[in-house]
C-alpha positions, 0 to 999 in steps of 0.5 A, a space after each residue: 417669283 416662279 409658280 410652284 414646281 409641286 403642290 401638296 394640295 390642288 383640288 377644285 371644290 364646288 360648295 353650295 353657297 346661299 344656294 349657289 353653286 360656287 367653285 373654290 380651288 384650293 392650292 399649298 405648297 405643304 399641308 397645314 398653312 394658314 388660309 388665304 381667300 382670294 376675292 376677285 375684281 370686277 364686277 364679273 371677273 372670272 378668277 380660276 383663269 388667273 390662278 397660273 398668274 397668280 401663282 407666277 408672280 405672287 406664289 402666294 402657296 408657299 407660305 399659304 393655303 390659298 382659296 381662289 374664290 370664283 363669285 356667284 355668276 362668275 365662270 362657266 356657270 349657267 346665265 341662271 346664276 347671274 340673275 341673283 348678283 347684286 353688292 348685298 348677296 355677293 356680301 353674304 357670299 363672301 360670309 359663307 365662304 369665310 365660314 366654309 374655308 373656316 370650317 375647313 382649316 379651323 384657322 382665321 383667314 387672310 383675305 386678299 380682295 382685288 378692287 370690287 372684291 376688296 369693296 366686298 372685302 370690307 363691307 363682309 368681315 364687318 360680321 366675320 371677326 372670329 373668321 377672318 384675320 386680316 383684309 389685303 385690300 387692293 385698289 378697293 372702289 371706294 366712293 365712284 363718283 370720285 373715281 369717275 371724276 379722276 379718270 374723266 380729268 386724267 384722260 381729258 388731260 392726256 386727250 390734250 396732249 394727244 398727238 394723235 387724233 385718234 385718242 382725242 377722238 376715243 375720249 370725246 366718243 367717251 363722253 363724261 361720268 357716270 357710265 351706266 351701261 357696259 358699252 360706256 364702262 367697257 370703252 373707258 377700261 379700254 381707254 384706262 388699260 391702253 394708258 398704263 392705269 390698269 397694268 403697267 407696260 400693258 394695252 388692253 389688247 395685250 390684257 384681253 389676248 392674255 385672258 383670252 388665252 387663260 379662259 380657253 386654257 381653264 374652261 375650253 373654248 365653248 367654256 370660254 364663251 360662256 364665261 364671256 357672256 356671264 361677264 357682261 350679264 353680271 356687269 350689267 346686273 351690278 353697274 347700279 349698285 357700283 355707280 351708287 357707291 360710297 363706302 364713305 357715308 356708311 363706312 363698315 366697322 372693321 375687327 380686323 387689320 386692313 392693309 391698303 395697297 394703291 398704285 401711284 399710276 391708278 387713276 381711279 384711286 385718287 390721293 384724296 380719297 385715299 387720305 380719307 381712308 384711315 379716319 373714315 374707315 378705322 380698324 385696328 392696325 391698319 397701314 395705306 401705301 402708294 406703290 410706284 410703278 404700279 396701275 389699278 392691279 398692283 399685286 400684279 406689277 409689284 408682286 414681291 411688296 403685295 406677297 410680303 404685305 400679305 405674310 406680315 399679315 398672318 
């Protein structure tokens, strides 16, 4: 895929959502296309410094109006912002935009949630049938403690294997699940990214460098800071309603189609949660696929399959 040569619409809109002050930059190759919202991973993942990426691979604006959704907290925003983040005001959140993003196009909206956002996603659009149409769920986090169990028995295994002490040392530095503190949860996304789980082809110097470079391009070197610090402040406000998650025990009611999309190399989606998924959480329509080749962010190693999902979703 190639990022648009030219873009009808480009604007960058600041919307006061629940009281937060929140940005949304809406890109389209042609006016009148239908909406696409783009909720982003996390917890505290910034998304503005991803919207060239996206646009490269995915070129999501040729056939859509896309939202990319910057989260309460999220961004070059006070550390004020960050005080309020929790998994229920940031699913109220998600409403408000949906009823903005409504609003503003007068067309239901395809949303495209990347793991915590497609959790957020889920839970959301329960409340939002007459504004949402279809969920996109990338790698959504599910049910933790079983995630935590798959990667803990994956690098277990490759520390076995492990001709190098180094990694073994890494692992066992590690420790065993949950990981309530940012140190722990940052030292094995390290661990998982350097192993091909995240990103296929890509270290977790490679992933940091590259978002380094993206963050200072988008919101300057002092912002880029900035951002770095609301990352780690919303991380640690919304680890404890992450360890506690289990969408299985009170699953939401979905309206709406939900297209599941998992990579075969993400250890943090084990099959067996994934099999639950259309018994458990049942909506009308919905398909779970597994793509070969790709880690945790599988819009990003198979773009072409995760665009074509995303139009035969309109």
């Amino acid at each position: 895929m190639t990022k648009p040569t030219r873009l009808a619409v480009d604007r960058t809109i600041t919307v006061d959502i629940n009281g937060s002050p929140q940005r949304i930059r809406l890109c389209a190759e042609s006016t009148g296309l239908p909406p696409l919202l783009v909720v982003q991973g996390g917890p505290g993942l910034p998304m503005l410094d991803e919207v060239a990426k996206f646009q490269r691979l995915l070129n999501l604006e040729k056939d859509f109006l896309v939202g990319y959704w910057e989260q309460r907290g999220c961004g070059d925003v006070s550390p004020h912002d960050t005080e309020s983040v929790s998994l229920q005001r940031q699913v109220a959140d998600l409403r408000a935009a949906l009823q903005w993003l409504y609003a503003e196009t007068k067309q239901r909206i395809v949303i495209l949630g990347i793991s915590w956002g497609a959790t957020i996603a889920l839970q959301a659009v329960e409340h939002e049938r007459d504004r949402a149409k279809a969920i996109v769920a990338i790698s959504p986090d599910l049910h933790t403690a079983s995630s935590d169990a798959s990667a803990h028995a994956f690098l277990q295994a490759q520390s076995v294997r492990a001709t190098s002490g180094r990694l073994r040392r890494r692992v066992m530095k590690l420790g065993t699940p949950p990981y309530g503190d940012s140190t722990t949860y940052q030292r094995r996304a390290t661990l998982l990214a350097d192993l091909g789980t995240i990103e296929r082809g890509k270290t977790f110097v490679t992933l940091f460098r590259e978002t380094l470079f993206g963050l200072i391009r988008t919101y300057g070197v002092v912002g880029a800071v900035r951002v770095l610090r609301n990352m780690n402040l919303v991380q640690g406000k919304m680890l404890p309603d992450l360890l506690s998650l289990d969408l299985f025990a009170n699953p939401p009611r979905l309206p709406i189609p939900v297209h599941y999309v998992f990579g075969e190399q993400d250890v943090l989606s084990p099959a067996a949660v994934v099999k639950r998924l259309p018994a458990a959480i049942a909506s009308p329509a919905s398909s779970v696929v597994r793509l070969q080749d790709a880690g945790h962010m599988a819009h990003f190693d198979q773009p072409g399959i995760v665009r074509t999902i995303a139009m035969n979703a309109v």
